[in-house]
VORO-709190 format. One record per residue (C-alpha): x, y, z. Coordinates in steps of 0.1 Angstrom, whole numbers, plus 5000, padded with zeros to 4 digits. Each point is the difference from the previous one (the first is absolute). Layout:
N
XYZ/...
END
This chain:
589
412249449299/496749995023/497849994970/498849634990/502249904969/497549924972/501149744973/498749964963/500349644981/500550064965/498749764971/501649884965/498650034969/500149884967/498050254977/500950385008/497650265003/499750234973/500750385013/497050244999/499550025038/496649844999/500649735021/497249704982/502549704983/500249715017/503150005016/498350265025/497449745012/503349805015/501850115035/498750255023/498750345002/501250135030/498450315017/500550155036/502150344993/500750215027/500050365004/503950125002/498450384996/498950205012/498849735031/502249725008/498649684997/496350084995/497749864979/500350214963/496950134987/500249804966/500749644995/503449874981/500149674988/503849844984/500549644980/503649984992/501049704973/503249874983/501049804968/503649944989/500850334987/497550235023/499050095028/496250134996/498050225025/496250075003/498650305022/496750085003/499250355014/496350045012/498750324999/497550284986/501050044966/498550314998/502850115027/503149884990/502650254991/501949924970/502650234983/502449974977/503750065003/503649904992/501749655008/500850005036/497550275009/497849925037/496550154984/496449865011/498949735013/503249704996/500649635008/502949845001/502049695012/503749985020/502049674992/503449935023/500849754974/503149935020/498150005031/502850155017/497750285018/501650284989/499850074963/496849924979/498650094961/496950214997/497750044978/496750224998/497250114979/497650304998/496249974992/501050164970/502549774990/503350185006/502649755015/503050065022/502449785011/503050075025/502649815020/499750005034/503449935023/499750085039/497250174992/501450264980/498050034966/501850024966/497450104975/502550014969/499849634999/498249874974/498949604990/498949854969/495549955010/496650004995/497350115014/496350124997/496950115013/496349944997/496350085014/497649835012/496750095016/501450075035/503449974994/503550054981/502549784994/503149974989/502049684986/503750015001/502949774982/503450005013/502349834983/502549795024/502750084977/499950385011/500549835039/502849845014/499149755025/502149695018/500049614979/498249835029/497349794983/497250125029/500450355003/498950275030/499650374986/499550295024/496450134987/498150315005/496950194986/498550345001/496950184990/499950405000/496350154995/501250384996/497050155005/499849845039/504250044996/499649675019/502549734993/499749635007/502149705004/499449614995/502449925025/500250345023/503450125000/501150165030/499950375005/502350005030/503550024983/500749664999/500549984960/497549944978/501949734975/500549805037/496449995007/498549884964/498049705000/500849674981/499749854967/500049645000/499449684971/502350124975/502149724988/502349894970/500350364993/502149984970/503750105003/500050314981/503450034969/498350214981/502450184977/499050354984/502050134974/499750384986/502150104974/498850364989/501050274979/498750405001/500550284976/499850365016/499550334985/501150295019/499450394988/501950325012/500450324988/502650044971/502950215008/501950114972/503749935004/499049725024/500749624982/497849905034/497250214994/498649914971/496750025010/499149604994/501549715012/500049624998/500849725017/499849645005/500849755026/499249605006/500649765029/498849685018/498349985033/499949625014/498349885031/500349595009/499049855030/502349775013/497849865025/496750095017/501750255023/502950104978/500250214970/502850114979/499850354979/501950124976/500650274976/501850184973/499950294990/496350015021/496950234984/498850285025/498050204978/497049915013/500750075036/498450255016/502150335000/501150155038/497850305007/502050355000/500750155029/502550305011/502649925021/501650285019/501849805029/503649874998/498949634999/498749804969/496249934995/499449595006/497649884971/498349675005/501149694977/497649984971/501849784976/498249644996/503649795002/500750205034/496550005014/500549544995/500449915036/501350325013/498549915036/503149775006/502950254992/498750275021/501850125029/499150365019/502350155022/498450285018/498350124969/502749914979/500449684976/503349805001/498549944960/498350304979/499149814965/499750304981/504150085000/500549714976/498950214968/500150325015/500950304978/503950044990/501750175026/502250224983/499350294976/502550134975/500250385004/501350084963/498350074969/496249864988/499349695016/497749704995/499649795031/498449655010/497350035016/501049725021/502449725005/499249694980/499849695019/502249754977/498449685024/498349905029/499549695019/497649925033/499349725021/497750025023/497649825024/499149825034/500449655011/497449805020/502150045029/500150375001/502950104985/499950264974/502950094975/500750204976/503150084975/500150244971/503050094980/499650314973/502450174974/499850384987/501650084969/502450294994/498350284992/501450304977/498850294986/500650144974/501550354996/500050304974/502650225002/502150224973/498149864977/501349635006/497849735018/501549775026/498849795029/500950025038/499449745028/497450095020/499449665021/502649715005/499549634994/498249925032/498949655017/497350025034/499649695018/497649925029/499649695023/496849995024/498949715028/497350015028/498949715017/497549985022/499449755031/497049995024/497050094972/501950284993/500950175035/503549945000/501850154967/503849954992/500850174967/503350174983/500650184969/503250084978/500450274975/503250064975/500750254974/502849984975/500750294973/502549924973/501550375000/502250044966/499350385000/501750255018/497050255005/498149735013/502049945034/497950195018/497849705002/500949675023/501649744988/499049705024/497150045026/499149765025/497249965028/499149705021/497150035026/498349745025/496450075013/498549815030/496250055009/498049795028/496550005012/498549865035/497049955017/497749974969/501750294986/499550285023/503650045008/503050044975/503450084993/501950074971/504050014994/501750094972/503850074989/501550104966/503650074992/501750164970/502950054980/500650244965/503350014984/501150214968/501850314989/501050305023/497950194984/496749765002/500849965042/500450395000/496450004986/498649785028/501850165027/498550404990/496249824990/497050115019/500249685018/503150115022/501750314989/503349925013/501550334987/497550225023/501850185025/499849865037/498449684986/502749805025/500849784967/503549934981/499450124963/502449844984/500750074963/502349704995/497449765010/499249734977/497649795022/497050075024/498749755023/497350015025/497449805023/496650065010/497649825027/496250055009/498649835030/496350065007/497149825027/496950095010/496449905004/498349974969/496649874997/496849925026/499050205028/499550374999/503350105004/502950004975/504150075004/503249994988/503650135007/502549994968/503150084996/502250044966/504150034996/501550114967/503950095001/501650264978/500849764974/497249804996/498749994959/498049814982/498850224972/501749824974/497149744997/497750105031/498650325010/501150185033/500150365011/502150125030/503349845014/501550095032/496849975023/498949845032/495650035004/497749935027/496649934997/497249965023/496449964993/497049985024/496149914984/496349965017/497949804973/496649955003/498649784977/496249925015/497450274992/500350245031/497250344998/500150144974/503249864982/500449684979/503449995008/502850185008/503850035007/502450255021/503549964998/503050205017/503449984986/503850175009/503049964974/503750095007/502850024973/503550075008/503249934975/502949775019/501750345015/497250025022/498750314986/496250024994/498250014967/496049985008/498149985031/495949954996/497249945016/496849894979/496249935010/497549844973/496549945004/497549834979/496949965004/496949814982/496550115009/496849754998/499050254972/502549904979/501550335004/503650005011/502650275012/503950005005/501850255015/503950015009/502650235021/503750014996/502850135019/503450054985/503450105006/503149964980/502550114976/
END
């Protein structure tokens, strides 16, 4: 990092502030305002044309932050909007409370008082996290302010009595779209979690056990229209349901979750959308006991993920054909248990164990009801590690994944019995992170009924069955295996230019889509990619990028699936104006 690291000394305090953004107890007379943003758009490093000013406190339970915006009141844009929204003028603060330079909380406030809070790992934002805090804002004569309170139980931090937190601060003035930095993050591809500042002075931080219990129990009313002849249709129905959420916190890094029988009602619904393709529609995780710590179990493979939360409660798989039917909705999750966190040494683990319920519906026919499996007794296990070495430029990490159905039913062996995936993911850095490589190898094995191996042998991810596909379909089978490998390098970050060369191996058998979420089988891809950045203000442009890119698929026969070639352009003019334009060339079957 060729920017000057910038450090901020915290202060204790005995009386807390109260929360109404104006900024005038006493605790704000201690510590030190600290000023000196710098522009990070739309000119690097220049002087901004408003002032920022940030105090950042801490008692035993908090973490409190000050920021004091100058500016003509008269000209600040502030609109209202939904949690998690980017509208008007904002402030907000980063905090690597692990200080392991590559994940961080965020956390962010409007002039109009609309928060948002996210999670950021390698950079990659997660907006559907959300953490118990306060925060509000204020006016004064020539300036607004806004006074946050961030409770360190909603952080997870190391149980060293003097503690080091990566630190960072923003300011965004909409109307200027001009964003500046208290530290100046780098704008060159380096990272931005690896180029925060520092947050020093915070000692004794308490070790956080906090244990939250939340029993809860929901009544639901549900109208239809009433068809005569039709026990299921009666045109009102009721129902009730109850469990226990628990969340304890083993340590100041480690947290245990658990569930049973878990409320989602309040979780935002997936939006609709038509899908007319042969592969299933990915939907992000939403659920609050998935989203805990989610960072640590994730492992993409070429677009894929070796663990897809959402199949543990999906909708029952099977659909009775006969007579009026009522069905669950979706599979009841009987229990749940997570542990999850980060050690001071850089190790990150995480464990979780959950149990679906049979699931039956129930059946009208010849005027007798009866009641049909629909979804076995089913157990999902997942084991994650990653540790990092040399501030997070070399990465070691390995995941497995296992799937066991309890199949009693004979209609229901079209589903696997036992599924297993292991995978092992290298990534390295050098030379301040301008160069990197990234390897990464997964291996699988299903085993189950004839007629379940059948089903993943004709799927859309390998159609054995097609003719001249060069593959054995075997109707006898009752186990698939298969391996996959992605090794990538290239040039990253700083300088104007930017490369990469990737290539991706999947065999026939390769499937993880008992608990992870994968496409195509039976595939060897190469990738190459070619970008000019310019970062600096150059004419009449603010900034812009040109990239050049070629992809190749073939299947292990050697026969080819996709060749294209792709060039994207973007560019930002000094106008605040900015233009994209893109040109593909593709053949394949």
């Amino acid at each position: 990092d060729s920017i000057p690291n910038r450090i901020y000394t915290t202060q204790r305090i005995e009386v807390p502030p109260v929360i109404d953004g104006k900024l005038d107890e006493a605790c704000w007379e201690l510590g030190e305002w600290q000023s000196g943003y710098r522009q990070f758009v739309p000119v690097h490093n220049a002087q901004p044309d408003c002032n920022t000013e940030i105090k950042v406190l801490y008692d035993s339970k908090n973490l409190f932050v000050g920021i004091r915006s100058y500016d003509d009141i008269e000209k600040i844009t502030r609109r209202l909007g939904r949690r998690d929204n980017y509208l008007g003028d904002m402030v907000g603060i980063q905090l690597d409370s692990y200080h392991d330079r590559r994940s961080a909380y965020e956390f962010v406030v409007t002039a109009a008082g609309q928060k948002m809070d996210m999670w950021i790992s390698n950079d990659d934002m997660d907006l559907n996290w959300d953490a118990v805090w306060y925060v509000k804002v204020a006016f004064e004569e020539d300036a607004w302010t806004a006074e946050f309170q961030i409770p360190l139980s909603q952080l997870r931090y190391s149980s060293s009595d003097d503690q080091v937190w990566g630190f960072a601060s923003w300011r965004y003035i909409n109307r200027l779209q001009q964003e500046s930095h208290w530290k100046l993050l780098a704008n060159d591809g380096t990272g931005g979690v690896y180029t925060f500042g520092e947050l020093h002075g915070l000692k004794g931080l308490p070790v956080i056990r906090r244990i939250e219990l939340s029993p809860y129990l929901s009544g639901s009313i549900t109208t239809a229209e009433k068809i005569a002849g039709n026990p299921y249709a009666k045109g009102v129905r009721f129902g009730i349901r109850g469990g226990l959420d628990a969340k304890i916190g083993l340590s100041n890094n480690f947290t245990l979750d658990a569930t049973i029988n878990p409320d989602f009602g309040q979780v935002e619904a997936d939006p609709s959308e038509m899908n007319l393709t042969a592969f299933e529609t990915y939907f992000e995780e939403k659920r609050p006991f998935f989203m805990e710590g989610n960072n640590i179990f994730a492992f993409n493979f070429d677009g894929d993920d070796l663990f897809y939360s959402r199949r543990i409660g999906h909708a029952p798989s099977f659909i009775p054909r006969a007579g009026m039917v009522r069905m669950p909705e979706l599979t009841t999750i009987g229990g749940a248990v997570k542990i999850s966190g980060r050690t001071a040494s850089g190790l990150s683990v995480g464990i979780l164990d959950a149990l679906t319920l049979t699931e039956s519906a129930r059946i009208f026919e010849n005027n007798a009801e009866s009641t049909q499996a629909v979804e076995p007794l089913t157990n999902h296990l997942v084991g994650r590690f990653e540790q990092d070495f040399d501030r997070g430029n070399t990465i070691l990490g390995g995941i497995v994944t296992h799937t066991h159905r309890s199949i009693r039913d004979e209609h229901l062996n079209f589903l696997v019995r036992d599924a297993l995936s292991v995978g092992l993911d290298f990534t390295k850095f050098w030379a301040d992170r301008k160069y990197f490589m990234e390897f990464k190898a997964i291996g699988t094995h299903v085993g189950g009924d004839q007629e379940a191996i059948r089903r993943l042998q004709t799927s859309s991810a390998r159609y054995y069955q097609r003719p001249e596909s060069g593959l054995l379909y075997d109707t006898t089978r009752t186990r698939l295996t298969g391996m996959g490998a992605s090794f990538e390098i290239g040039k990253g970050s700083k300088g104007h230019w930017r490369y990469s060369e990737e290539v991706v191996v999947r065999t026939p058998g390769l499937e993880f889509n008992d608990l992870g979420f994968m496409k195509l089988a039976n595939t060897i891809e190469n990738d190459t990619r070619l970008t000019y950045v310019e970062k600096e203000n150059q004419w009449i442009f603010k900034e812009y990028e040109v990239s050049v890119s070629q992809d190749n698929i073939w299947n292990l026969q050697g026969k080819g699936l996709k060749n294209s070639l792709e060039l994207e352009a973007d560019f930002h003019f000094l106008n605040h104006w900015a233009l994209s334009l893109g040109a593909e060339y593709e053949t394949g079957i």
